[in-house]
N, C-alpha and C positions, 0 to 999 in steps of 0.2 A: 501252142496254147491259145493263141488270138483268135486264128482260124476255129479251135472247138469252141470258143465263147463267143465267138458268131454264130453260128451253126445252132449251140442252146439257144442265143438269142431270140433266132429267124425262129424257131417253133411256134412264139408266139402268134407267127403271124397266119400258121395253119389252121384249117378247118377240123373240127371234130365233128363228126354227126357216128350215129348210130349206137344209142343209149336204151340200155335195160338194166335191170338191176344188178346185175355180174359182169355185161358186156361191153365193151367200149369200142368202137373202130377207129381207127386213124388212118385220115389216106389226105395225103394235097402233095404238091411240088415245092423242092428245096430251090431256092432262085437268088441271084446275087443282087447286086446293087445297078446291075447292066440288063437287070431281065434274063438274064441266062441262067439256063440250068444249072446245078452243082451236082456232079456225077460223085459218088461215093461216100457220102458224107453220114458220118456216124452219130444214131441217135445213143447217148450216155443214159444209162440210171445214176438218179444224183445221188441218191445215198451207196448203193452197190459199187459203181464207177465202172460196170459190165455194158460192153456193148449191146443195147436192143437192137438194132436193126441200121441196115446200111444202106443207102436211098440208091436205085435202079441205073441204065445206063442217063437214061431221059431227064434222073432227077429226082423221080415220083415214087413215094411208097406208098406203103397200104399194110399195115398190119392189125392184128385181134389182140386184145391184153389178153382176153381169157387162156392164152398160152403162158401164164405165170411168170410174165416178164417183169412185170411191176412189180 
């Protein structure tokens, strides 16, 4: 439980770029409090509670909303 309200935490500290009126992209690196990467780490929907997406070996994701995740 700690670990995933870290994890929602750290979001805040990502980048979002690539906006149009339906599109959103999300891409940056999940990284702990030592600079290191965090392998696996699961992005939640808060009202769903369905996993979106599970960050790479490296860290780093990159996903499209327009895949009806949201």
């Amino acid at each position: 439980m700690l670990k995933r309200l870290f994890v929602q935490g750290m979001l805040m500290v990502f980048t979002f770029f690539g906006y149009s009126q339906s599109t959103f992209e999300f891409d940056g690196v999940i990284k702990n409090s030592s600079n290191e990467s965090i392998i696996g780490a699961q992005f939640i929907h808060p009202q769903t509670q369905r996993i979106l997406f599970i960050s790479s070996e490296s860290g780093s994701f990159n996903f499209n909303a327009d895949t009806n995740i949201l």
